[in-house]
Structures are given as structure tokens and as C-alpha cells.
mmCIF file of the N, C-alpha and C atoms, coordinates in Angstrom:
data_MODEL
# 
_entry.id   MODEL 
# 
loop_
_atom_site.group_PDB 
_atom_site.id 
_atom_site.type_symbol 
_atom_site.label_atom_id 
_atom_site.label_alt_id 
_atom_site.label_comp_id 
_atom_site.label_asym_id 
_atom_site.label_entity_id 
_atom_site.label_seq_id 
_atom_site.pdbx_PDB_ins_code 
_atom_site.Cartn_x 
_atom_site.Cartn_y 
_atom_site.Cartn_z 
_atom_site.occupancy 
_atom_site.B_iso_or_equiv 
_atom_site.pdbx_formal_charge 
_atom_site.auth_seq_id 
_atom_site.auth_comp_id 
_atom_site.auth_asym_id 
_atom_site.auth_atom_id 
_atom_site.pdbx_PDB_model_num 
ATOM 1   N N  . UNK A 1 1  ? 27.410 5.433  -82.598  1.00 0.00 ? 1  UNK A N  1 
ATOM 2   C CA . UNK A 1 1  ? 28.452 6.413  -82.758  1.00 0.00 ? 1  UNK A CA 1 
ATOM 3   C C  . UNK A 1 1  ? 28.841 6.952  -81.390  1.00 0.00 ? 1  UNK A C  1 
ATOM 4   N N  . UNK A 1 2  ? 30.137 6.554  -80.730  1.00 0.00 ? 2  UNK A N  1 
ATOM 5   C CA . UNK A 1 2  ? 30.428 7.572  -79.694  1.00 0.00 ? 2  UNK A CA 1 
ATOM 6   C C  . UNK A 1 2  ? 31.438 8.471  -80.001  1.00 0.00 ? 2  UNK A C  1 
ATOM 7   N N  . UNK A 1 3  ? 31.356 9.641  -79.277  1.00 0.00 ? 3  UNK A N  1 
ATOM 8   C CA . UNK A 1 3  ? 31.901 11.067 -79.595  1.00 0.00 ? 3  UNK A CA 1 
ATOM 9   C C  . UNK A 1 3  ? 32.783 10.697 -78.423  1.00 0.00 ? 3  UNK A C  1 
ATOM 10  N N  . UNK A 1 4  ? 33.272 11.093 -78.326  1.00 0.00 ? 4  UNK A N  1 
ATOM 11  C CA . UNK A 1 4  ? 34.483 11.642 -77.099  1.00 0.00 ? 4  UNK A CA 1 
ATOM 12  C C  . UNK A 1 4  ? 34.376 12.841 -76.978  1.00 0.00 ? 4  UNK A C  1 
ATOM 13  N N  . UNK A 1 5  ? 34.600 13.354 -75.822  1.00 0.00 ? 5  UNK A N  1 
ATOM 14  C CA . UNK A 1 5  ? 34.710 14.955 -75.422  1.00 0.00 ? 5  UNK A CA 1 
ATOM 15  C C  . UNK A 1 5  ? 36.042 15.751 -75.424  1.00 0.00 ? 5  UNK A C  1 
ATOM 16  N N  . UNK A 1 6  ? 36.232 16.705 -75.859  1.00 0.00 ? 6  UNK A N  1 
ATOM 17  C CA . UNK A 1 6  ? 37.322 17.391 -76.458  1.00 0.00 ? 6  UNK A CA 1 
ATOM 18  C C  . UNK A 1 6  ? 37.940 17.802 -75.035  1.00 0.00 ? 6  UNK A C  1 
ATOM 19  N N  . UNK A 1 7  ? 39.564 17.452 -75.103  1.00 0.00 ? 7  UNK A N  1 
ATOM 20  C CA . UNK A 1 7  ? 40.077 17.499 -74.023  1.00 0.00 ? 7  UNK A CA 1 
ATOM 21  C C  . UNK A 1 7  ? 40.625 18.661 -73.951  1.00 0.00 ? 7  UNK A C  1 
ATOM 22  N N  . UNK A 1 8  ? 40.247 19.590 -74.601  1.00 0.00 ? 8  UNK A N  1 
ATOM 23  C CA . UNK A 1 8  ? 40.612 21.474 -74.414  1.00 0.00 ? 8  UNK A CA 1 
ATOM 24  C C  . UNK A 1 8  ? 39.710 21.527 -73.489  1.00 0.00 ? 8  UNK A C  1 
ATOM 25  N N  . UNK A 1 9  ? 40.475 22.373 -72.601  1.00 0.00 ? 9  UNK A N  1 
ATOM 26  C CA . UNK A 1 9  ? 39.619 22.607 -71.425  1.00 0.00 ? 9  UNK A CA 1 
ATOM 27  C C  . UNK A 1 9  ? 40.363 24.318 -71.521  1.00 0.00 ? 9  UNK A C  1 
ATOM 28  N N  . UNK A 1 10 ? 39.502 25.507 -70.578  1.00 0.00 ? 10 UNK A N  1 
ATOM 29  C CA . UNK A 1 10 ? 40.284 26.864 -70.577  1.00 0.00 ? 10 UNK A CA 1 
ATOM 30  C C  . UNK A 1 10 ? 41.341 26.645 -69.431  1.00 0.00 ? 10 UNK A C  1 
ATOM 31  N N  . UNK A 1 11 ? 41.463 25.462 -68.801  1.00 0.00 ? 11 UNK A N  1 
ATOM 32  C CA . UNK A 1 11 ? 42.864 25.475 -68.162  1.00 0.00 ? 11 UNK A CA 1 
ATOM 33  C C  . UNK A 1 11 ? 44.400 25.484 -68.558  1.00 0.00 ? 11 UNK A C  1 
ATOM 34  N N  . UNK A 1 12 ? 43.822 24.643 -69.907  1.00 0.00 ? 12 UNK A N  1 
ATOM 35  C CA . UNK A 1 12 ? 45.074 23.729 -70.749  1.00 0.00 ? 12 UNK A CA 1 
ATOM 36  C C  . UNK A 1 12 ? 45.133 25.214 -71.922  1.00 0.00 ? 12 UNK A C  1 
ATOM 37  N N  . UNK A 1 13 ? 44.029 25.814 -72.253  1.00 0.00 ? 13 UNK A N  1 
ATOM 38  C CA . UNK A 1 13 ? 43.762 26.969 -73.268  1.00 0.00 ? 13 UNK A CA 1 
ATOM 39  C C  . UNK A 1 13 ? 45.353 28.006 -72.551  1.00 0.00 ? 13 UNK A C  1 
ATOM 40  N N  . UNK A 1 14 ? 44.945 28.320 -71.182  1.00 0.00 ? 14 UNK A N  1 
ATOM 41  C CA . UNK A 1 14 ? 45.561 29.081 -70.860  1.00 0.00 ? 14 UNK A CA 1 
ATOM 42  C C  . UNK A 1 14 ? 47.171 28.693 -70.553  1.00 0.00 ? 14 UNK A C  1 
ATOM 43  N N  . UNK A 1 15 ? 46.973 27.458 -70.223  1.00 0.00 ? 15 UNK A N  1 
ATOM 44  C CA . UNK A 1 15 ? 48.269 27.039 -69.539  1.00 0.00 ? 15 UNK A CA 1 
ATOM 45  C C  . UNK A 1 15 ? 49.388 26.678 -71.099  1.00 0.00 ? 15 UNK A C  1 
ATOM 46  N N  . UNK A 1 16 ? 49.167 26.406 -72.533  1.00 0.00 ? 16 UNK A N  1 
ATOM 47  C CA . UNK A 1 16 ? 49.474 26.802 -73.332  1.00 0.00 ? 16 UNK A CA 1 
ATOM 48  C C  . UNK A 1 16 ? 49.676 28.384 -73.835  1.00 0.00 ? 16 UNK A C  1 
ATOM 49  N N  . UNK A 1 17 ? 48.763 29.012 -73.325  1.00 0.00 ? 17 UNK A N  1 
ATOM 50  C CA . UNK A 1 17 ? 49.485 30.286 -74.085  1.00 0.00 ? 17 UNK A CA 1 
ATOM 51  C C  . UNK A 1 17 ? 50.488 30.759 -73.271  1.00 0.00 ? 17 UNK A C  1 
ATOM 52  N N  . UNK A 1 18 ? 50.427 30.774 -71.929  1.00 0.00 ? 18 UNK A N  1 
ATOM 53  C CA . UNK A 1 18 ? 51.487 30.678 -70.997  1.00 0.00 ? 18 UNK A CA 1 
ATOM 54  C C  . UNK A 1 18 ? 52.294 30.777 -71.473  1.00 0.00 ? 18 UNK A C  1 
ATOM 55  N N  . UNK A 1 19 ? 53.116 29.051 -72.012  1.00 0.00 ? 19 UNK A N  1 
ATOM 56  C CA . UNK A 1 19 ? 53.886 28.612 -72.786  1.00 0.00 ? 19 UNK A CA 1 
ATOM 57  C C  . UNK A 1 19 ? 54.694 29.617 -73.513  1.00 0.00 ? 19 UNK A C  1 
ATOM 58  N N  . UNK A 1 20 ? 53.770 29.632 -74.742  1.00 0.00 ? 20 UNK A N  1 
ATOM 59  C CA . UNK A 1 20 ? 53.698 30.158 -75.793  1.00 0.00 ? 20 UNK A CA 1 
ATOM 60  C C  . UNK A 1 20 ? 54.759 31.711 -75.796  1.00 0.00 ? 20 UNK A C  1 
ATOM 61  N N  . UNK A 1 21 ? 54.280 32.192 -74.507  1.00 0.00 ? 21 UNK A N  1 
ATOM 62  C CA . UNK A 1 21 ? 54.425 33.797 -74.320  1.00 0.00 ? 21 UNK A CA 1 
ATOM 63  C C  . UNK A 1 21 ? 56.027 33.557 -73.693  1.00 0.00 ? 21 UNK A C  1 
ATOM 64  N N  . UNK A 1 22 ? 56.062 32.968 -73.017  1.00 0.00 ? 22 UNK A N  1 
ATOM 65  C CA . UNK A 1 22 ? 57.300 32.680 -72.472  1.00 0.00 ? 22 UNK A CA 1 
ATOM 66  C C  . UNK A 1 22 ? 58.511 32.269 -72.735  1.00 0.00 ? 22 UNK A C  1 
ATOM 67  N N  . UNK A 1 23 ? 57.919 31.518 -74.367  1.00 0.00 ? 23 UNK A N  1 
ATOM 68  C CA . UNK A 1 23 ? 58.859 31.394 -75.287  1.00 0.00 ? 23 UNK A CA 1 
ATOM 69  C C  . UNK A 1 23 ? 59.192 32.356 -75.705  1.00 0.00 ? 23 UNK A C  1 
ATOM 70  N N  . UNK A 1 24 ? 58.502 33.162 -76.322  1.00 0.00 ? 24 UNK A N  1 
ATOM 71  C CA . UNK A 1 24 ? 58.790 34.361 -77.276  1.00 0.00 ? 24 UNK A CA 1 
ATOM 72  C C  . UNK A 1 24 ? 59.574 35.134 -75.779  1.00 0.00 ? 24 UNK A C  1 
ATOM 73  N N  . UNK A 1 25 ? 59.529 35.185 -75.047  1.00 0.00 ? 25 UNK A N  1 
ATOM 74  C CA . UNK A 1 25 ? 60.015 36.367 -74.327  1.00 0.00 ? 25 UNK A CA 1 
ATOM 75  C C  . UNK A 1 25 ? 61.207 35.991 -74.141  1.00 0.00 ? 25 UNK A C  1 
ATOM 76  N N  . UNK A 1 26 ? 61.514 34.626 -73.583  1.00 0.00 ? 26 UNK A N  1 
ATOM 77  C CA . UNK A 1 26 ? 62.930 34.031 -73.746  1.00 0.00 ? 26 UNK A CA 1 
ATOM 78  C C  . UNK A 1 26 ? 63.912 34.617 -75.605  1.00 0.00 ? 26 UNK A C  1 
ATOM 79  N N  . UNK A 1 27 ? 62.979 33.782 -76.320  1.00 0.00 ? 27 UNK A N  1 
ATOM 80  C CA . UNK A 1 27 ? 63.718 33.957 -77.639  1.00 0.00 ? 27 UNK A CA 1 
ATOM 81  C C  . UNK A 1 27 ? 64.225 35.766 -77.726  1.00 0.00 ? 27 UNK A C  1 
ATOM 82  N N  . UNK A 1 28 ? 63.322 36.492 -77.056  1.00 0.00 ? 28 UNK A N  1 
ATOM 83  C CA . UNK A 1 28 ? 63.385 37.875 -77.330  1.00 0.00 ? 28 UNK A CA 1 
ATOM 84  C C  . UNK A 1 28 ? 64.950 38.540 -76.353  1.00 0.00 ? 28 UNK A C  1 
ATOM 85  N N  . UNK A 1 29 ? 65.028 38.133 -75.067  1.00 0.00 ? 29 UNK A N  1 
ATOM 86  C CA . UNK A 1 29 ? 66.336 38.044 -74.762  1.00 0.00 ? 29 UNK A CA 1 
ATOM 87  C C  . UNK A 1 29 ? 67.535 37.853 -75.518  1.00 0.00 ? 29 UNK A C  1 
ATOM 88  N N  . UNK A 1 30 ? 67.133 36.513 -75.813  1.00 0.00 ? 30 UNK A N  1 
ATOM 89  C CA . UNK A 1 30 ? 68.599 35.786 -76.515  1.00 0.00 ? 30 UNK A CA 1 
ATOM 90  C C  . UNK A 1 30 ? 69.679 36.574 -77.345  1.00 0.00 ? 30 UNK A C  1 
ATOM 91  N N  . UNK A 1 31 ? 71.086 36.663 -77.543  1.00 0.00 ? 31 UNK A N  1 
ATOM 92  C CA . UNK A 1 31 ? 71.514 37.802 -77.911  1.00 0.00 ? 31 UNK A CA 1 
ATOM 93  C C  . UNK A 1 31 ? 71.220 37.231 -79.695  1.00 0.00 ? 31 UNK A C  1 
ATOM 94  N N  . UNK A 1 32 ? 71.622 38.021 -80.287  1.00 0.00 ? 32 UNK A N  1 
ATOM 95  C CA . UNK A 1 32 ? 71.393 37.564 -81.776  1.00 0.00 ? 32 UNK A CA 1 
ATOM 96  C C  . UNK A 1 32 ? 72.690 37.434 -82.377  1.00 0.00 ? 32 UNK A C  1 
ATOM 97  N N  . UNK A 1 33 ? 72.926 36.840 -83.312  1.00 0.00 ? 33 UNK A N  1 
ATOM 98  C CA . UNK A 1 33 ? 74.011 36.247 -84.173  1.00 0.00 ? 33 UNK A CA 1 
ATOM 99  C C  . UNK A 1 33 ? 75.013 36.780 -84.587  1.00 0.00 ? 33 UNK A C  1 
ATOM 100 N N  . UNK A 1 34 ? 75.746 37.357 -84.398  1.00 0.00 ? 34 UNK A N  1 
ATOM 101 C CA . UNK A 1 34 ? 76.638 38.294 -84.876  1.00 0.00 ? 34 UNK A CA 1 
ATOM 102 C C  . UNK A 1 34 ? 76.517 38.496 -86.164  1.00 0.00 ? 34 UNK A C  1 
ATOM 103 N N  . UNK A 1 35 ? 76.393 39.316 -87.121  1.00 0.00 ? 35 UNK A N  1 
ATOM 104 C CA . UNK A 1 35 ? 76.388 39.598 -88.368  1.00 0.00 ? 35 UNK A CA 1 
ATOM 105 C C  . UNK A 1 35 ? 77.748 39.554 -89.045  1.00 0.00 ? 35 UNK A C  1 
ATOM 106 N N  . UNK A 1 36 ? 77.624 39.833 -90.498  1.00 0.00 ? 36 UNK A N  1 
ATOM 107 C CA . UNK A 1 36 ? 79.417 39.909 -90.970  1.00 0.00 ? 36 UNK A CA 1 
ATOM 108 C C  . UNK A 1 36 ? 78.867 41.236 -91.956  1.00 0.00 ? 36 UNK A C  1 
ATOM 109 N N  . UNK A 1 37 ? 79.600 42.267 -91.935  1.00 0.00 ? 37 UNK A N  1 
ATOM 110 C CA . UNK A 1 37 ? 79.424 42.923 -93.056  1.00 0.00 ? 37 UNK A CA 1 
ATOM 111 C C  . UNK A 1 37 ? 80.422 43.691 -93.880  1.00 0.00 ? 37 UNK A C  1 
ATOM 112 N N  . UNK A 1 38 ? 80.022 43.534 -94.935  1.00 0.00 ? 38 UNK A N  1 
ATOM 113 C CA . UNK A 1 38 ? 81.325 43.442 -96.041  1.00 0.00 ? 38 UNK A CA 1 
ATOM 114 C C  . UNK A 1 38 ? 81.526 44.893 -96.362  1.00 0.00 ? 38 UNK A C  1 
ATOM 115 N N  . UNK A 1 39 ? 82.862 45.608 -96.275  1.00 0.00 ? 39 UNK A N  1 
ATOM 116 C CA . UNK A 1 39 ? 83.333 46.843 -96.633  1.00 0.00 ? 39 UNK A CA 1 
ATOM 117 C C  . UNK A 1 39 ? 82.684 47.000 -98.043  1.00 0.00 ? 39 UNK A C  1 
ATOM 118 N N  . UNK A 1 40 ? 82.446 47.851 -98.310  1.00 0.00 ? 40 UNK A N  1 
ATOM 119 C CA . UNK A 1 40 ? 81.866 49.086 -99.916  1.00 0.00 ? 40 UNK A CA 1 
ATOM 120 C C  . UNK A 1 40 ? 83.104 49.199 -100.386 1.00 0.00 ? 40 UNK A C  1 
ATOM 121 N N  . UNK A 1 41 ? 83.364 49.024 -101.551 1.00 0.00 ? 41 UNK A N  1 
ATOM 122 C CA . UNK A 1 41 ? 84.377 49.860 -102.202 1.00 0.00 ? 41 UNK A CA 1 
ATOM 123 C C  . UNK A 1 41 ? 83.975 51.303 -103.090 1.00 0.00 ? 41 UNK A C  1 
ATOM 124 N N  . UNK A 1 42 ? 83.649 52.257 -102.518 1.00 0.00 ? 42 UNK A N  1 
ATOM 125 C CA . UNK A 1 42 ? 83.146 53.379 -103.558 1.00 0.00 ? 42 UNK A CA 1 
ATOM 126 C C  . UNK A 1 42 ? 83.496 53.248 -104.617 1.00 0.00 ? 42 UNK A C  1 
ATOM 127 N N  . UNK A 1 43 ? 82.406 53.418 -105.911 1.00 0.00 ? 43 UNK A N  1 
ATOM 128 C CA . UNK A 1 43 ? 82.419 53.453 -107.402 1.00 0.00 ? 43 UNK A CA 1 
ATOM 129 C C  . UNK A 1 43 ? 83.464 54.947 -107.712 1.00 0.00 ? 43 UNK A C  1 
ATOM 130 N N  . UNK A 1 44 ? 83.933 54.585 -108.759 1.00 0.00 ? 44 UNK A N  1 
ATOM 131 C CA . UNK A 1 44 ? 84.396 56.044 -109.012 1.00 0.00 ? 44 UNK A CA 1 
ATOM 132 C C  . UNK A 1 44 ? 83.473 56.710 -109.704 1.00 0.00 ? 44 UNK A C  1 
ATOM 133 N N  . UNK A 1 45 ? 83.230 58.273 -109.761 1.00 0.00 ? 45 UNK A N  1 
ATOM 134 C CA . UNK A 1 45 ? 82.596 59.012 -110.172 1.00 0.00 ? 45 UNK A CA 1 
ATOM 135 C C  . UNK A 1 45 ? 82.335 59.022 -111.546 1.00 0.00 ? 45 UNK A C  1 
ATOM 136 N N  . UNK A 1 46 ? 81.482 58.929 -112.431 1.00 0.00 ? 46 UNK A N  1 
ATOM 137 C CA . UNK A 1 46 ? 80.952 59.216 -113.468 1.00 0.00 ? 46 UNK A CA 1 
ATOM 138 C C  . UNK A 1 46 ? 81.072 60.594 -114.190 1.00 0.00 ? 46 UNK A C  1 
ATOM 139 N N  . UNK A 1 47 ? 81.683 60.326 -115.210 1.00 0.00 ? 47 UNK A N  1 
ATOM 140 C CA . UNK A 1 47 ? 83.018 61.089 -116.299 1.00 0.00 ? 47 UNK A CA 1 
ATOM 141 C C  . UNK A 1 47 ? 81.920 62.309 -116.566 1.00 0.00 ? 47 UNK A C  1 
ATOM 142 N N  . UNK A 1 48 ? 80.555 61.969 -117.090 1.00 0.00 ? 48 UNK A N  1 
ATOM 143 C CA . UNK A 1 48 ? 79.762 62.775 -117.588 1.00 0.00 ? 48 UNK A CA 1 
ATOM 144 C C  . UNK A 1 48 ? 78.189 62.586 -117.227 1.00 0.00 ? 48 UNK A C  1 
ATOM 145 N N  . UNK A 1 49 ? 78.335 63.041 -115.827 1.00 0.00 ? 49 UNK A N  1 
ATOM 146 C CA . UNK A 1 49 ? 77.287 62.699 -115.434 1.00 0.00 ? 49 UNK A CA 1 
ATOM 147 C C  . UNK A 1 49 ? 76.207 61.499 -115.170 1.00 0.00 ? 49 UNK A C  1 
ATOM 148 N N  . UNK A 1 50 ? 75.196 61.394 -114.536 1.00 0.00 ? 50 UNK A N  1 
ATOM 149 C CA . UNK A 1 50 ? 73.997 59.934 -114.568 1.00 0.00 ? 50 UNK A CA 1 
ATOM 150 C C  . UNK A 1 50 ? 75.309 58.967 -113.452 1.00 0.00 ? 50 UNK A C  1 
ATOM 151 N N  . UNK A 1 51 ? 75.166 59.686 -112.381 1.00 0.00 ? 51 UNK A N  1 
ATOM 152 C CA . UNK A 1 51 ? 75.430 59.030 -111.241 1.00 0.00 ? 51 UNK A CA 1 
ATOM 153 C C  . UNK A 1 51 ? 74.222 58.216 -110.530 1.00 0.00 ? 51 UNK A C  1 
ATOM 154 N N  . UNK A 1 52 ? 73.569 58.432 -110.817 1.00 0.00 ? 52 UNK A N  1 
ATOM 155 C CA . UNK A 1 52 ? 72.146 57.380 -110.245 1.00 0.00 ? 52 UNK A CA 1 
ATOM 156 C C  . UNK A 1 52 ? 72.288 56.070 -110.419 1.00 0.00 ? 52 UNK A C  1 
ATOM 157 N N  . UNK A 1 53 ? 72.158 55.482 -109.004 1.00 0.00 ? 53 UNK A N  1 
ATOM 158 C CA . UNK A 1 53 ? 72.119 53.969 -109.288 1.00 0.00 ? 53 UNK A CA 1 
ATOM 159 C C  . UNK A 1 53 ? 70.891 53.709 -108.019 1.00 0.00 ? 53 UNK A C  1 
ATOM 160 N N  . UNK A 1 54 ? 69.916 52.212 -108.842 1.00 0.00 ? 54 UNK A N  1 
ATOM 161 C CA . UNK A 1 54 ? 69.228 52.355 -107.699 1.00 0.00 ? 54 UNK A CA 1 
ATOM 162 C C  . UNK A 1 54 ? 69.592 50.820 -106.869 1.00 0.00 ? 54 UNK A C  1 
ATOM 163 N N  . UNK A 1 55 ? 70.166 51.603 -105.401 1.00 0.00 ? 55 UNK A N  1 
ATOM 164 C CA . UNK A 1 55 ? 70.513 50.446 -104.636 1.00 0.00 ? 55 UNK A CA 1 
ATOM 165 C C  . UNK A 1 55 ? 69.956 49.832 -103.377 1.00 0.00 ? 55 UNK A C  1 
ATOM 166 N N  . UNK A 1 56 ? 70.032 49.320 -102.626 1.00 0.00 ? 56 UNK A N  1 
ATOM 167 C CA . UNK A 1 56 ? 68.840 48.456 -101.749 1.00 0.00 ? 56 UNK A CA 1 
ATOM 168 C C  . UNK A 1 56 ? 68.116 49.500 -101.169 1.00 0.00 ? 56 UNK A C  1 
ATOM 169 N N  . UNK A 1 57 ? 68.852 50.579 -100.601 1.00 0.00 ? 57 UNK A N  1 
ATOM 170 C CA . UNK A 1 57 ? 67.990 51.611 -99.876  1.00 0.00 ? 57 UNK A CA 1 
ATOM 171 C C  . UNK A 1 57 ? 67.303 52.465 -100.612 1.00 0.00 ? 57 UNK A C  1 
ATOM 172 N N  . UNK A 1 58 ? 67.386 52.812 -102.399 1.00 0.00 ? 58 UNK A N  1 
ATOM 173 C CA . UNK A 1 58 ? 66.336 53.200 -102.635 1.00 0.00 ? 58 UNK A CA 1 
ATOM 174 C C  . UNK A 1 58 ? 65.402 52.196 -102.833 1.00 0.00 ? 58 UNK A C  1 
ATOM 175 N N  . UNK A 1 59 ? 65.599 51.240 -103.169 1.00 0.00 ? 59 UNK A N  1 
ATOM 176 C CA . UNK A 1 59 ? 64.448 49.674 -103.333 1.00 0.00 ? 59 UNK A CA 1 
ATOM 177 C C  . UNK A 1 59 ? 63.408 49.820 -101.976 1.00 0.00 ? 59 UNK A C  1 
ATOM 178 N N  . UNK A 1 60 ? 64.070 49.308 -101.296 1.00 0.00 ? 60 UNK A N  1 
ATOM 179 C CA . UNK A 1 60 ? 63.822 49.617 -99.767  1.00 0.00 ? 60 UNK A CA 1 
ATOM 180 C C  . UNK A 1 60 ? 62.364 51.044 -99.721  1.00 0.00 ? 60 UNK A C  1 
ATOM 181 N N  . UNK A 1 61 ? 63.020 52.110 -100.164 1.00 0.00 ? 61 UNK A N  1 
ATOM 182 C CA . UNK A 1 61 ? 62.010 52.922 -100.360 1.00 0.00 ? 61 UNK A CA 1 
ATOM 183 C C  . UNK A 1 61 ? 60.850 53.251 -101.055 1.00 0.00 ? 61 UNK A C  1 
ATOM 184 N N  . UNK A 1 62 ? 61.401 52.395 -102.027 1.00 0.00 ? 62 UNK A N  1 
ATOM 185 C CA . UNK A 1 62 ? 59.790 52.551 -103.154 1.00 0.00 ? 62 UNK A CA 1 
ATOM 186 C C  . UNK A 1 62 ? 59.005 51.427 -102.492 1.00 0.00 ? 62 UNK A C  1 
ATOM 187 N N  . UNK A 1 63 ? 59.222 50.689 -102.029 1.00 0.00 ? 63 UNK A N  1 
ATOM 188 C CA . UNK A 1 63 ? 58.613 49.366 -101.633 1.00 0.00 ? 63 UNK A CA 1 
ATOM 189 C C  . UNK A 1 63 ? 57.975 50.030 -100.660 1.00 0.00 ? 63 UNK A C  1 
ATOM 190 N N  . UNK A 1 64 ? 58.745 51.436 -100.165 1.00 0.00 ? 64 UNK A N  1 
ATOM 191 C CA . UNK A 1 64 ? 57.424 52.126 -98.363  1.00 0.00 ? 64 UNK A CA 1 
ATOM 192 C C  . UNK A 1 64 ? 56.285 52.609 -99.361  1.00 0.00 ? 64 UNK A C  1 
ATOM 193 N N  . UNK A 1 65 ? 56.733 53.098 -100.575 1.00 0.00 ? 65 UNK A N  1 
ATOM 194 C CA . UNK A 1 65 ? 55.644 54.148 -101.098 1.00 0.00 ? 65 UNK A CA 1 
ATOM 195 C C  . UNK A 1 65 ? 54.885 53.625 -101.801 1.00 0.00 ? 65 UNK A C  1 
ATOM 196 N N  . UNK A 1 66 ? 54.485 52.054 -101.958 1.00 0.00 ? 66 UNK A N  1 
ATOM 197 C CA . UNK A 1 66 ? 53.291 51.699 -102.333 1.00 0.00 ? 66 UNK A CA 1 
ATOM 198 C C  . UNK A 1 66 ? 51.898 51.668 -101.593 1.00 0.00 ? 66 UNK A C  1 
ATOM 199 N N  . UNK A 1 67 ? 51.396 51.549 -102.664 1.00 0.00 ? 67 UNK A N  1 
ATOM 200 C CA . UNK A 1 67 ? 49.660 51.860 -102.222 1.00 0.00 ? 67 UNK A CA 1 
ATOM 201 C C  . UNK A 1 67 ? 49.170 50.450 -102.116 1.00 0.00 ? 67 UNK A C  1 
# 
């Protein structure tokens, strides 16, 4: 049985994370995508009350207040 010796060495360890970091810091520059966002048309008001609707930002919030 011959083994071969693992060609990770802490040169190549480091000289990859290097890499690694330098990517992300590049990607972190980069400008980001322009978004599109679509005008609201306000609902009209509710004749007799029970205006409650639950919409992303209360979602959004119950989702902080779990345990």
C-alpha cells in the first residue's frame, strides 16, 4: 500500500484564503444591480372598519419575534 502525502501544505492553506478574502472584498465593491420597483396603488378605505391587512412588513416582523 503506498500513501502519498497530502499536498496541503500552510503555504497553499494560506495562500487560498488569501484568495478567498479578496474575492469577497472585490464582490463587496461591485456596484449592485439596479432594482425595479413597482408603484403601490393605495387600497381604498374600508366602509366599516377592519382595515388590517397583514403585509410583508408585518410578516417581516413576526418572523423577528420568534423564539
Amino acid at each position: 500500500m503506498s500513501s502519498s502525502p497530502s499536498k496541503l501544505s500552510r503555504r497553499t492553506l494560506f495562500a487560498g484564503a488569501g484568495t478567498v478574502g479578496a474575492l469577497a472584498a472585490a464582490v463587496g465593491v461591485l456596484p449592485a444591480a439596479p432594482t425595479v420597483v413597482q408603484a403601490s396603488v393605495p387600497k381604498p378605505k374600508p366602509e366599516r372598519g377592519g382595515g388590517y391587512e397583514l403585509s410583508a412588513h408585518v410578516k417581516q416582523y413576526y418572523k423577528t419575534t420568534l423564539v
